[in-house]
N, C-alpha and C positions, 0 to 999 in steps of 0.2 A: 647434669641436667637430664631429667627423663625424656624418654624420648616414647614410650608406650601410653597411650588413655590412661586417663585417673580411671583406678577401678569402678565408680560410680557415672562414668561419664557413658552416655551412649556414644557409639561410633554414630557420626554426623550429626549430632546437635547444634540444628540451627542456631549460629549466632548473630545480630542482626547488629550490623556498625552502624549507627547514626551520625555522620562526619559532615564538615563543611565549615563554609563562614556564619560565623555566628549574626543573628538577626535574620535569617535565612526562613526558620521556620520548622529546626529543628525539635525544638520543644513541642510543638505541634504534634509533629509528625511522631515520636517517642512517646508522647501523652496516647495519641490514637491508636498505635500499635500497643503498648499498655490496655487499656481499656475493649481491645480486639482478641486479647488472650494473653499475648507475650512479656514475661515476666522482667520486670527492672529490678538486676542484682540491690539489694538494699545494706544501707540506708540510703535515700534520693538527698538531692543539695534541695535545702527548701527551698518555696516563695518568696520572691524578695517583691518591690516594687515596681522594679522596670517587667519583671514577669510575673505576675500575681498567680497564675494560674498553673504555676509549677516551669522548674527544667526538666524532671524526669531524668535525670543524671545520676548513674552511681558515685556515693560522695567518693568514697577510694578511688574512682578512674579518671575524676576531676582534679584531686591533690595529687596522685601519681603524675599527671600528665604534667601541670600547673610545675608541681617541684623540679621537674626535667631542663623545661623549657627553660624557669628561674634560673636555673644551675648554666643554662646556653646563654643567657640575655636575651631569648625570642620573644618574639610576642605571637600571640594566637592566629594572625594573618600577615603575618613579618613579609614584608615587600622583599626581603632582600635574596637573589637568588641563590648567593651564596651559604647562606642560612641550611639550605639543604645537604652540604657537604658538612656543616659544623654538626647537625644529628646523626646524621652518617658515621663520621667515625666516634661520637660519642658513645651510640648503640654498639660500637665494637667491641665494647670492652665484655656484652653480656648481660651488666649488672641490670638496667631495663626489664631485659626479658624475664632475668631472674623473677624480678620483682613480679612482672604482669603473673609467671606461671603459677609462685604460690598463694596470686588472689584467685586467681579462675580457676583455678582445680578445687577450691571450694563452691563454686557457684553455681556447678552443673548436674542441680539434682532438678532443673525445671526441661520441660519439654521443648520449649523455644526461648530465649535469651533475646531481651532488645539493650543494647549498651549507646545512650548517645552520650557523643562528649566533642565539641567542634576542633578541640586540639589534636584529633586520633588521628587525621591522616600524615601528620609529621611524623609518626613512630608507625606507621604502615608494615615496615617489616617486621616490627614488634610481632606485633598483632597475628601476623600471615605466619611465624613462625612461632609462636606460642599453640595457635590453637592447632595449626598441625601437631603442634605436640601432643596435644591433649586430645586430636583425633575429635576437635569441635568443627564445622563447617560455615566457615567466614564469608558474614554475605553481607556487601556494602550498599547502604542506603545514603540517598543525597537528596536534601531537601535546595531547590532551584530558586530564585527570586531573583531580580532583577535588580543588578548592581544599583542603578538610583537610587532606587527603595530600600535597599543594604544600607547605601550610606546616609540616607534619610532617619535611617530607624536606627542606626548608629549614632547620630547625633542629639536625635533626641531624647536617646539613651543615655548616655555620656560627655553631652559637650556640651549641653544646654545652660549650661555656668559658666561658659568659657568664654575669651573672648573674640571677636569676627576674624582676627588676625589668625588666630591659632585655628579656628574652627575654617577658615580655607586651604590653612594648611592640610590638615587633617583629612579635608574630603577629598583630596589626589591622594594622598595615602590610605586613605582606606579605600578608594578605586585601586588603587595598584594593590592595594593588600587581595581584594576580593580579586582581583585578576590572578596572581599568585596564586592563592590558595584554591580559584577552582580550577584548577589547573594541575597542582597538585593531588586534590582528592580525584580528579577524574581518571588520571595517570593509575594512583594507589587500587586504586579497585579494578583495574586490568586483569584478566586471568582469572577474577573471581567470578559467583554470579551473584550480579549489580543491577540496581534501577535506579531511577532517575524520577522525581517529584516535581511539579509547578506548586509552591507554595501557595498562588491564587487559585491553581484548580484543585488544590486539599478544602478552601474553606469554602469553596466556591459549589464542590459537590463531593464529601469524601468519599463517598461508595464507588463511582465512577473512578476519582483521581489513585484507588488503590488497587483496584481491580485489576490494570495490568501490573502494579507491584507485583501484588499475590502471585501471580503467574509468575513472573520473570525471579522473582527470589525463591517460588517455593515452601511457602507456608499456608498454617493451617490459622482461618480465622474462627471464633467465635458466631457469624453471622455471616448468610449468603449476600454476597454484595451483589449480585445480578437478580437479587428478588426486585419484582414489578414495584415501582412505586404505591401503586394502591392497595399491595400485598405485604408492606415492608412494616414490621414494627418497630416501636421506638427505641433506639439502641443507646448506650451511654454515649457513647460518641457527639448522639446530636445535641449533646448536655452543654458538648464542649468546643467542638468545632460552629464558628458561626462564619460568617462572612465582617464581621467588622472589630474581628480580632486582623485585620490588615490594615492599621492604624496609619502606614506611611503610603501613601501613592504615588510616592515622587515622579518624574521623570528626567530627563538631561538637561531638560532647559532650568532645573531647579539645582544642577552640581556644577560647580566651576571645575575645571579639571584639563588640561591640557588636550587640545581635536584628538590626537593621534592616541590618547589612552583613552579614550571614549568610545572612540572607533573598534580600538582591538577588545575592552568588554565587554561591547554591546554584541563582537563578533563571537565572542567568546558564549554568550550568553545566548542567541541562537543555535549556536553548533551544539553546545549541551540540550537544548532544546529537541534534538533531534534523537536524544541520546534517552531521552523518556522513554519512546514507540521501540525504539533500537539500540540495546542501551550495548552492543559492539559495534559499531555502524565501521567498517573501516574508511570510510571518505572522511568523517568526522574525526575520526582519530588522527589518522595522516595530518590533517589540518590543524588540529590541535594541537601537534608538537610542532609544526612551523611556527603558530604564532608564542609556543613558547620558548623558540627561540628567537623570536623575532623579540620579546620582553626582556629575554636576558640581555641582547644585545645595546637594548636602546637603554635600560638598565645602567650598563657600564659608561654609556654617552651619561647618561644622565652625573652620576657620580665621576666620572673626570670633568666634568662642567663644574659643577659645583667644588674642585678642590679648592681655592685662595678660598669660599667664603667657609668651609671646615675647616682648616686649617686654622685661621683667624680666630674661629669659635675656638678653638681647641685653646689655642695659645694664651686667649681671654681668660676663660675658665680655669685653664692652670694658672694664669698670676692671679686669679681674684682667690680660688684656693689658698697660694701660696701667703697672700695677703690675712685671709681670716687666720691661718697660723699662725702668721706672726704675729698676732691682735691676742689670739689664744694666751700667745707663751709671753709675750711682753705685761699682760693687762697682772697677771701675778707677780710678775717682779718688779713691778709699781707699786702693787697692795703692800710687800713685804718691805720694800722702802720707805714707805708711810708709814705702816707699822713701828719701823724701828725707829722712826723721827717722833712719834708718838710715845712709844715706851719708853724710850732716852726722856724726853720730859714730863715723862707722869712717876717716872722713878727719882729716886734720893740718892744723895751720899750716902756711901757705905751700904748699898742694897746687894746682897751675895748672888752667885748666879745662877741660883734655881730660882730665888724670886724675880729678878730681873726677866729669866725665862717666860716661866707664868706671864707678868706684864707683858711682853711684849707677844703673846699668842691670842691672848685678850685683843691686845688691839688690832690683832689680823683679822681676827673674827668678828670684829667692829669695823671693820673696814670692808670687809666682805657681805655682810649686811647689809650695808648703806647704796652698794651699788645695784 
């Protein structure tokens, strides 16, 4: 693995991580920095419907991430704490990082680099030790929104087909997902230099809500964001940032979800709050890793509770398995029984046994047919 800059690479090219739970407001934010100067390695993941207005994602850093995770069984906000020791020693093997260094040492002929992709802070070390390699300067961006509104705009993204049963399941898991995961991105970007976004004060005023970005990360924009308002000209931005691209408003009284997880992401969602103005704050941080160990803990209460009805599912689902198998392997040795009780009486005295054959493959293939 090289360990010096790609010769085209400048020493500290800003690279701009765009991490988090997704629905958060990262396309937002990626889309604005894009149109602010900062270049989105290409090809982007298109438009789809639930975001019309683009992700802004490099398609490689979305399949890269995606095939990883696939290969763990995670998911993009996987509640489970132990999920972070299964990429942990995954990443050990290398092959990861392999991978990220021979895309980025192609990408680094632009002045500034914005990458979002809300799966990147599972592979955090990836990342911290690639672009050391490459002598790029890794600087973490978090787009903020309030858990309610996460799983608000999660459902009606996603689950709006589904049915009340599943879709209550879902919204404690996708609160404990969003707890996990911002937890984890907030941990990932330690050591670096990081800032912190309110999703409603991006649409709400972007020049305002990025002005202390700029500072705090260190880049260079296309346009003065402290120009007076009545001196300000019209910038692409305001093409695209509005105010009711914030579709969901939920609050608590609109998620079912257990008091005591409520409590710790509402606390959680505060304390990153603080992390906007001061994005090292050490009162915030101290606190942050209590309450995530305060998540793991209740975490493991949670899952020894629930063992008899896993368990149960387990045992279920392997006989109902074991059943379609047998349905598999039984349902052709019925067809071929019939078969030969068919061929026996569509055949003659004195029929030799290649045509006897023939008939009776006929009638398998008659019988396979009909079902």
């Amino acid at each position: 693995m090289p360990t010096s800059p790609a010769p085209d690479a400048q020493p500290g090219t800003p690279l701009v991580l765009v991490s988090g739970s997704g629905r958060s407001g990262t396309s937002s934010l990626a889309g604005t920095l894009k149109r602010l100067g900062l270049h989105v390695p290409q090809p982007e993941v298109e438009a789809s419907e639930t975001n019309p207005r683009g992700f802004y994602e490099p398609q490689w850093v979305i399949d890269f991430h995606k095939r990883h995770l696939k290969e763990l069984a995670l998911f993009n906000i996987d509640s489970r704490p132990a999920a972070v020791d299964l990429v942990s020693h995954y990443i050990a093997s290398g092959a990861p990082a392999a991978e990220l260094h021979g895309w980025l040492s192609g990408q680094l002929d632009a002045a500034q680099i914005v990458v979002k992709d809300p799966h990147a802070f599972w592979f955090a070390q990836v990342w911290e030790q690639v672009t050391a390699e490459l002598g790029v300067d890794l600087r973490w961006l978090t787009a903020l929104r309030h858990p309610a509104e996460v799983v608000g705009s999660r459902d009606i993204a996603y689950l709006s087909s589904q049915s009340d049963d599943l879709r209550l399941t879902k919204e404690t898991s996708n609160v404990a997902g969003w707890v996990h995961a911002a937890l984890l991105t907030e941990r990932a970007g330690r050591g670096s230099r990081r800032a912190f976004v309110r999703y409603g004060d991006l649409l709400a005023d972007w020049r305002s809500a990025l002005a202390p970005v700029q500072e705090q990360l260190d880049l260079a924009f296309n346009t003065d964001l402290a120009t007076p308002v009545s001196e300000r000209d019209h910038h692409p931005v305001d093409d695209f940032i509005e105010p009711s691209m914030r579709k969901s408003q939920l609050t608590w009284d609109d998620v079912r979800t257990p008091d005591w997880l409520r409590d710790m992401a509402e606390e959680v969602w505060q304390l990153l709050g603080v992390l906007t103005t001061s994005p090292d704050d050490e009162e915030s941080q101290k606190r942050l890793d209590q309450v995530h160990e305060d998540y793991t803990a209740r975490y493991a209460d949670a899952v020894a509770l629930t063992f008899d009805h896993t368990r149960a599912a387990s045992v279920l689902a392997g006989r109902e398995a074991r059943d379609a198998q047998r349905a598999t392997v039984q349902q052709p040795r019925r067809d071929l029984d019939g078969a030969r009780h068919d061929g026996a009486a569509a055949g003659a005295p004195g029929v030799g046994g290649r045509e006897a054959a023939r008939i009776l493959g006929r009638a398998v293939v008659r019988r396979i047919a009909r079902r």
